[in-house]
C-alpha positions as CSV (number, residue, x, y, z in Angstrom):
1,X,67.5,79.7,65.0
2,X,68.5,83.2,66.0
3,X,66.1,84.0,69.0
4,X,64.1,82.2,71.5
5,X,62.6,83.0,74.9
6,X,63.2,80.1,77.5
7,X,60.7,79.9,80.3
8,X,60.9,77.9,83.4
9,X,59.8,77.4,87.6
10,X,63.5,79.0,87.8
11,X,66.4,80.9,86.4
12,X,70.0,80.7,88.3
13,X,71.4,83.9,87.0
14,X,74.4,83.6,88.8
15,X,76.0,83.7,91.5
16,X,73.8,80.6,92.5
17,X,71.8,82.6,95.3
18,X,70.9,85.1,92.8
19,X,67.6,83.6,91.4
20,X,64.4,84.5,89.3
21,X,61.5,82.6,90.1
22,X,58.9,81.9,86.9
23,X,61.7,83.2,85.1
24,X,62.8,83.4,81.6
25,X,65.9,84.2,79.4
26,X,65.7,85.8,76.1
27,X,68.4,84.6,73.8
28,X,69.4,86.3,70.4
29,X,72.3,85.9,67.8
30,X,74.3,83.4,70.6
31,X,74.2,86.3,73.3
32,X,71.6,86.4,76.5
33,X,69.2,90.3,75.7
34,X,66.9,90.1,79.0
35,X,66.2,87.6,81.9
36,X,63.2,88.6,83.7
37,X,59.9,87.0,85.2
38,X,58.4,85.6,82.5
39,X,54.9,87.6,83.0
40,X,56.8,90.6,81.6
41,X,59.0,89.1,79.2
42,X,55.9,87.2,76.9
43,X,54.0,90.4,77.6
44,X,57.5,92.4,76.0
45,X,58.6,89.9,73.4
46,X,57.2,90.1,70.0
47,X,54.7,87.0,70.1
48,X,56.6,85.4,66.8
49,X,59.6,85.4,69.0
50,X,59.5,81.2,69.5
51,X,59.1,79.9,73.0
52,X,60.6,77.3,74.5
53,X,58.6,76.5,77.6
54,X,59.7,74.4,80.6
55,X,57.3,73.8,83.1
56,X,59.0,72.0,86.6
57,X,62.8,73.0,86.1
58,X,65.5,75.3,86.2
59,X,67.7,77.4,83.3
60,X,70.5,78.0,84.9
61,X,74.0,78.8,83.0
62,X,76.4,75.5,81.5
63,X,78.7,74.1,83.5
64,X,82.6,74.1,83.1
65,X,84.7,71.1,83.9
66,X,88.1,73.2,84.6
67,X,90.7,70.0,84.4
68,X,90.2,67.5,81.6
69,X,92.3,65.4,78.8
70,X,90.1,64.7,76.5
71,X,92.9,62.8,74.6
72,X,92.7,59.9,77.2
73,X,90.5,57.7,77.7
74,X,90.1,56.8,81.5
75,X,90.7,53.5,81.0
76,X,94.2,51.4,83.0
77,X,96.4,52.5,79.9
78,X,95.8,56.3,79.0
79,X,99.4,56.4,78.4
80,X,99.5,53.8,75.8
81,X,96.2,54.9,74.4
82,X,97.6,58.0,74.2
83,X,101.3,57.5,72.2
84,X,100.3,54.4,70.5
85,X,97.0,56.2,68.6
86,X,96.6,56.8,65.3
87,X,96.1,60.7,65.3
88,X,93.4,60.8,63.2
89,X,91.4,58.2,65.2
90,X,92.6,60.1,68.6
91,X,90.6,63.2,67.1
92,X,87.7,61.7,66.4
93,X,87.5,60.0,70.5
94,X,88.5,63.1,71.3
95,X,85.4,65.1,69.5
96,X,82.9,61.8,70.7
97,X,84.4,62.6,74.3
98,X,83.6,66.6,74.2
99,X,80.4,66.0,72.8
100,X,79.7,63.6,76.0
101,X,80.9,66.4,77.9
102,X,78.6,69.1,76.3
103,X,75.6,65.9,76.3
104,X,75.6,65.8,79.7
105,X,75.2,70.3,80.6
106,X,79.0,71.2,80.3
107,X,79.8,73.8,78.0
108,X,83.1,74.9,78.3
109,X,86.1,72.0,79.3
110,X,89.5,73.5,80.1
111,X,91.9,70.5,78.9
112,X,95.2,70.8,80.6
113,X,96.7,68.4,78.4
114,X,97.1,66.7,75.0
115,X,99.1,65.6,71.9
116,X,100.3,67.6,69.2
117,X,98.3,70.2,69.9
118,X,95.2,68.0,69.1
119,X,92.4,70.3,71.4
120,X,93.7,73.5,69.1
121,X,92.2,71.4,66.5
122,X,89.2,70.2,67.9
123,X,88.4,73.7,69.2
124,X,88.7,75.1,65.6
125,X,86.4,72.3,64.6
126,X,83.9,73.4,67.1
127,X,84.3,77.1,66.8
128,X,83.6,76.4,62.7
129,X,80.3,74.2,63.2
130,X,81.9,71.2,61.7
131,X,81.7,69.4,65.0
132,X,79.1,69.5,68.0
133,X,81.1,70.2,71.5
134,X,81.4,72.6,74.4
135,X,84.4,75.7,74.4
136,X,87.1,74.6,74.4
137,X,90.1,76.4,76.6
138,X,93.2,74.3,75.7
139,X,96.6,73.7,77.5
140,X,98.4,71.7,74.8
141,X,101.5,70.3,75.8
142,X,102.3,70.9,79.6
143,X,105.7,71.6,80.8
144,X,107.2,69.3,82.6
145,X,111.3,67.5,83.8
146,X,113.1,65.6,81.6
147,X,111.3,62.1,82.0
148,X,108.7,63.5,84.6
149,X,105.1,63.6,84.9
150,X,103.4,63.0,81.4
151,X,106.4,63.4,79.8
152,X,105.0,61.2,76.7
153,X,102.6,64.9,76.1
154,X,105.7,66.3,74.0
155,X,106.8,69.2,77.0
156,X,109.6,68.2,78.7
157,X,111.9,71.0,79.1
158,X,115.4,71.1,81.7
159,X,116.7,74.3,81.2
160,X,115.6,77.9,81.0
161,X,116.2,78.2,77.3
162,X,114.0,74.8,76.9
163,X,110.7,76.5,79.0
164,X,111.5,79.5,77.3
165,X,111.0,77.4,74.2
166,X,108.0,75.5,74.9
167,X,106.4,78.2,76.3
168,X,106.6,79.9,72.7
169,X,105.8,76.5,70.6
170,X,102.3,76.1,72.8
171,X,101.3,79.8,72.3
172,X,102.1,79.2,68.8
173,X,100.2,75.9,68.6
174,X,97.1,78.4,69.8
175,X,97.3,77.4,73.2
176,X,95.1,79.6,75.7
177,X,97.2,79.0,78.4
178,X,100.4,77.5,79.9
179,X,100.2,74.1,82.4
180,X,103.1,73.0,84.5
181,X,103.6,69.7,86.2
182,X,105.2,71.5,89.2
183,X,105.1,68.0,91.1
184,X,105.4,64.8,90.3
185,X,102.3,62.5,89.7
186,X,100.5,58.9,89.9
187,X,99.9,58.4,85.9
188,X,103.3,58.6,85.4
189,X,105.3,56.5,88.3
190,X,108.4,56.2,86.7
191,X,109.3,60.1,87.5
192,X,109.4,62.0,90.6
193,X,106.6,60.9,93.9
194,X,103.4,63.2,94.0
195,X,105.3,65.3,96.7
196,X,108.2,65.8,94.9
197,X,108.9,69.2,92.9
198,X,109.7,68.7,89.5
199,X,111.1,72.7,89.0
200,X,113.0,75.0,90.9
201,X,110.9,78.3,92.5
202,X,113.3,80.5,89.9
203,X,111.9,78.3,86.8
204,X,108.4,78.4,88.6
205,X,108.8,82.7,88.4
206,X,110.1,81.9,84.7
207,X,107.3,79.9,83.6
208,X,104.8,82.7,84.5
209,X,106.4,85.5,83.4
210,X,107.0,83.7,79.8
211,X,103.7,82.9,79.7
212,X,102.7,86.0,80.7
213,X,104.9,87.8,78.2
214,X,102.7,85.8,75.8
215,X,99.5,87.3,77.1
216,X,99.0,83.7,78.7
217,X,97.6,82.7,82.5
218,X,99.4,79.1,84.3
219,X,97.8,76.4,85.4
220,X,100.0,74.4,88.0
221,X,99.4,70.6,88.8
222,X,100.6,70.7,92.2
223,X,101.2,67.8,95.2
224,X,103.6,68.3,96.9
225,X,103.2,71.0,100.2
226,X,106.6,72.7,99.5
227,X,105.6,72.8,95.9
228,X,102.5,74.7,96.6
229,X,104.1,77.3,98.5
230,X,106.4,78.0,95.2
231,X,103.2,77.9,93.4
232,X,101.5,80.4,94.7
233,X,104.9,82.5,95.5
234,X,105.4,82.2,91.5
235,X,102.1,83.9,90.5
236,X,100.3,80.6,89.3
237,X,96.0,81.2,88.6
238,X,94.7,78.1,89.6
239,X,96.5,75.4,91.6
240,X,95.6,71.7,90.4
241,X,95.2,68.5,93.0
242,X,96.7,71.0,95.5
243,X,96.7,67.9,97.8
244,X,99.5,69.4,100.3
245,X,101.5,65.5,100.0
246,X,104.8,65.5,101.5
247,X,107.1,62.2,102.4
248,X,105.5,61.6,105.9
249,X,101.5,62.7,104.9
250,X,99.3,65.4,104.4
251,X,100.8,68.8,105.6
252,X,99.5,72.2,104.9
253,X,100.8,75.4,105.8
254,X,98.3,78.2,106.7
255,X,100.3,80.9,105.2
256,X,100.4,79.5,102.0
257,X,96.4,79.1,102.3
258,X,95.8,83.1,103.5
259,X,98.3,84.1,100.1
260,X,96.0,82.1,98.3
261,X,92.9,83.9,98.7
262,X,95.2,87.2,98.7
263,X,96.7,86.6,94.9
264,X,93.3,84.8,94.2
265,X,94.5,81.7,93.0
266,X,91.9,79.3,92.5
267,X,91.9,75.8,93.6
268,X,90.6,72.6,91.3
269,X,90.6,69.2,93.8
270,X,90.1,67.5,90.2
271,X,87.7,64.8,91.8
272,X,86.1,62.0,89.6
273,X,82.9,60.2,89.9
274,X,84.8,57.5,91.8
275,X,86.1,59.2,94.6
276,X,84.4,56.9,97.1
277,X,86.6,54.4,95.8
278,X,89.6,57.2,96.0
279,X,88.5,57.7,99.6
280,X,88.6,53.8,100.6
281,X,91.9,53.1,98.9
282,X,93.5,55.9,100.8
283,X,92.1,54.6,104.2
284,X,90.5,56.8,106.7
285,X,93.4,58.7,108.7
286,X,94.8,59.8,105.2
287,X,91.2,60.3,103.9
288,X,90.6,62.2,107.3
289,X,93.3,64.8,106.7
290,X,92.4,65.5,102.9
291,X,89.3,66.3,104.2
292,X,90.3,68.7,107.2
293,X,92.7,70.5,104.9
294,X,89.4,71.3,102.0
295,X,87.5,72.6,104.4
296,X,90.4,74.6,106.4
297,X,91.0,76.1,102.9
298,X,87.0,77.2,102.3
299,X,87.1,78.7,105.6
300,X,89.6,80.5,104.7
301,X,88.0,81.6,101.7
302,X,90.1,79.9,99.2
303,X,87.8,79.9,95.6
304,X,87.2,76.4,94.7
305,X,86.7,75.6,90.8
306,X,85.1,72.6,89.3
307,X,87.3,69.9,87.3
308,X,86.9,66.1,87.2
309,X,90.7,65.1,85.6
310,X,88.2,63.7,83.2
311,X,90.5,61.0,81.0
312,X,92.9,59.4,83.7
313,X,91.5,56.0,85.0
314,X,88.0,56.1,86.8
315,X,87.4,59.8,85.6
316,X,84.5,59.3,83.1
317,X,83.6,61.9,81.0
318,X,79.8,61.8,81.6
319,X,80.1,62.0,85.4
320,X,80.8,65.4,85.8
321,X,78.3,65.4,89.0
322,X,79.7,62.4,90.3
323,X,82.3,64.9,91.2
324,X,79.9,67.7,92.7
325,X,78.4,65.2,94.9
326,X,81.7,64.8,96.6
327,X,81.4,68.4,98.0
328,X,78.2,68.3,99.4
329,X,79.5,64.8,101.2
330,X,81.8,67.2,102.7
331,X,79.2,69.6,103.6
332,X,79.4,72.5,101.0
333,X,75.7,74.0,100.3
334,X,73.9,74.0,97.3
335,X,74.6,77.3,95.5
336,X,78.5,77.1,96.9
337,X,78.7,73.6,94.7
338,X,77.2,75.3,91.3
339,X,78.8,78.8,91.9
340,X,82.0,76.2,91.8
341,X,80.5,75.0,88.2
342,X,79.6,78.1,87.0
343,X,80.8,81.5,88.2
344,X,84.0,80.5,89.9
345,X,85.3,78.7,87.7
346,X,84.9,81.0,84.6
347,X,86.3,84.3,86.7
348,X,89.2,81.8,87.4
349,X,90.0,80.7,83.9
350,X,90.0,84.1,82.5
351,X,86.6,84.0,80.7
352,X,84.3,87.0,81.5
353,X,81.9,86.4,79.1
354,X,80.5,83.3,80.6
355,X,79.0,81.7,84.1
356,X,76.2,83.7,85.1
357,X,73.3,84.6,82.8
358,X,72.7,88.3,81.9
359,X,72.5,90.7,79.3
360,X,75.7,90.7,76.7
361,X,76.9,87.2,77.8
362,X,77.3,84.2,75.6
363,X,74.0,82.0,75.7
364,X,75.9,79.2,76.9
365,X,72.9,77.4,79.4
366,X,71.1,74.9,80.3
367,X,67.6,73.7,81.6
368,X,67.8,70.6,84.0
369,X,64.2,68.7,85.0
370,X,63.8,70.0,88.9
371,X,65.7,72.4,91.1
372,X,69.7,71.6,91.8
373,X,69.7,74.1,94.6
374,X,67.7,71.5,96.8
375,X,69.2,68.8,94.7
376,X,72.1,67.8,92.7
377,X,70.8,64.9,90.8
378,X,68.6,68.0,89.2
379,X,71.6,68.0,86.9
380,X,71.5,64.8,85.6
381,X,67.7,65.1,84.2
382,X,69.2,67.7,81.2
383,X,66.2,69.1,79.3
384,X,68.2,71.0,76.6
385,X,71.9,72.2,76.2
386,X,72.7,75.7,74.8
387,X,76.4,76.7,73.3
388,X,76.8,80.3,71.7
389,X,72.7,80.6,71.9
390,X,72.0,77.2,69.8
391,X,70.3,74.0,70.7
392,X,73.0,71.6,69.7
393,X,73.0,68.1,72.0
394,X,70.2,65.5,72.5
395,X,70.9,64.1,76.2
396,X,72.2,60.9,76.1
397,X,73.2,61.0,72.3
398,X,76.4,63.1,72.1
399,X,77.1,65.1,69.2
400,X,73.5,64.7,67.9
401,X,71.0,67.9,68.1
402,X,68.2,67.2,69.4
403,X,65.4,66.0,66.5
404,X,62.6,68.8,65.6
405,X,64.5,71.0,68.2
406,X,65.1,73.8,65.7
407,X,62.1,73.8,63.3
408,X,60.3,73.6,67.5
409,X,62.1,76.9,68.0
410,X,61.9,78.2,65.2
């Protein structure tokens, strides 16, 4: 299939308050030509131009799920499912769990870290046709202390010659951009605490100006509050977790917050389906606070970006709204929640050619049963899924196109 017109109630061209109503998108050769009212456009298109009509919902562009690792497996052992794999079967979970991902209205997945490069791989796989799964923007091995957080990924590095070094192997790999474990984490809890930095400020300014001397952004998993601040000081894009932990609780520093949104680093919370559970298990002062400093930092305009940590225990892939829902709990509107999905997310990872839909972009859409402006669980009814301008996942049945989909089309 090499054109269609999509009709629907609605089109969310992007940003999320920018909508056509009895709108329709025009899709040729994988690129969006015209979104319009649909009256003109099936007056203007050529009549044996197929039509893919959608009475009751909304075409609105695919979502991006901005921090995944699609080489674990979210069940109480990623580690060991991770280093104890055969790499040929970790591939093929790997491709089942994209194709979940794409399933279920998420077209590009920024995977902040894997094994032996594995994503490059899957990405080429994708790119070629030979597998069914959203775009891919990969990470490969993240950089991170000598026995520190996810360590077992291959990066560790202790001295400047050593990030110098792995810097150079993941751009070689293919990698699309450098991630650091600035902090310590919770997968891995034989290495530094959450709060605890992991690298100096110096080989923080090292790590972006390597990667940048490789043409590459850096993605910074982030806890700790002091850790932040050499973050953002460092010239990070996009700060992950960015949960301000230090020794005695949550502490944030409004400084740090106003730099933010001056450098316009971007901010992914990485929240999974579960995080009612998260909530309970961190009891309701702690809870309390996380919540404060969120909405401290969208007043202060920080840009939030969609990501799920999709892989780590509790983060299933096919929950990616699970994870939306959490921001309206905490009173985010609508259009703010899908701009975070859409828009936001691919200005922050560097991709200009995706998130809203207009003329010249890459047809990457999709068309949900109702209106997710009024309400969320919209995106969960997935009509049909669009990557590059083609019909490619069945809801429900990753990796399988929908049946009679393209003879329907065309």
């Amino acid at each position: 299939m090499n054109k269609v017109l999509i009709t629907a109630d609605r089109v969310i061209v992007g940003p999320a308050d920018q909508v056509t109503l009895e709108g329709a998108v025009l899709i040729e050769s994988g690129k969006v030509t015209v979104v319009g009212a649909t009256a003109d456009l099936d007056a203007s298109v050529d009549a044996r131009v197929p039509r893919l009509r959608c009475p009751g919902a909304t075409v609105m562009p695919g979502m991006t799920d901005c921090h995944v690792h699609l080489a674990f497996d979210a069940g109480p052992d990623p580690i060991g499912a991770v280093v104890e794999a055969d790499p040929g079967e970790l591939s093929s979970a790997m491709a089942d769990r994209a194709a979940r991902m794409l399933a279920a209205g998420v077209t590009t997945v920024r995977d902040l870290g894997d094994r032996d490069a594995l994503t490059v791989a899957l990405r080429a796989s994708i790119d070629s046709g030979a597998e069914v799964g959203p775009r891919i923007v990969a990470a490969t091995a993240p950089l991170t202390s000598r026995g520190g957080h996810c360590g077992f990924l291959g990066g560790e590095v202790s001295t400047d010659d050593d990030i110098r070094a792995q810097i150079a192997r993941n751009a070689a790999a293919g990698a699309d951009l450098i991630k650091v474990m600035a902090s310590g984490g919770a997968l891995t809890p034989s290495g530094p605490r959450m709060w605890e930095a992991q690298f100096t400020p110096g080989q923080l300014r090292l790590i972006v100006e390597e990667a940048e001397r490789h043409g590459l952004g850096v993605a910074a998993h982030a806890h700790g509050s002091e850790t932040i601040a050499h973050c953002v000081a460092a010239g990070v894009r996009t700060l992950e977790h960015c949960s301000w932990r230090t020794a005695e609780g949550i502490v944030h520093d409004p400084a740090v917050i106003r730099r933010m949104v001056e450098d316009d680093v971007a901010v992914c919370r990485c929240v999974s389906g579960d995080w009612r559970l998260f909530l309970d298990q961190m009891g309701p002062e702690r809870a309390k606070a996380m919540v404060e400093v969120i909405l401290e930092m969208r007043e202060a305009g920080v840009r939030f970006i969609a990501g799920t940590d999709g892989g780590v225990p509790g983060a299933h892939f096919g929950d990616y709204v699970g994870m939306l829902e959490f921001f309206a709990s905490l009173g985010f509107a609508h259009p703010e929640i899908l701009d975070m999905a859409t828009v936001n997310a691919a200005h922050a990872l560097g991709l200009p050619d995706t998130g809203v839909l207009a003329p010249g972009k890459r047809a990457d859409l999709i068309v949900v049963d109702g209106n997710p402006l009024t309400e969320l669980g919209a995106l969960r009814r997935i009509q049909h899924v669009f990557t590059a301008g083609r019909p490619v996942a069945r809801p429900g049945v990753p990796g399988h196109p929908r049946p009679g989909v393209e003879a329907e089309l065309g």
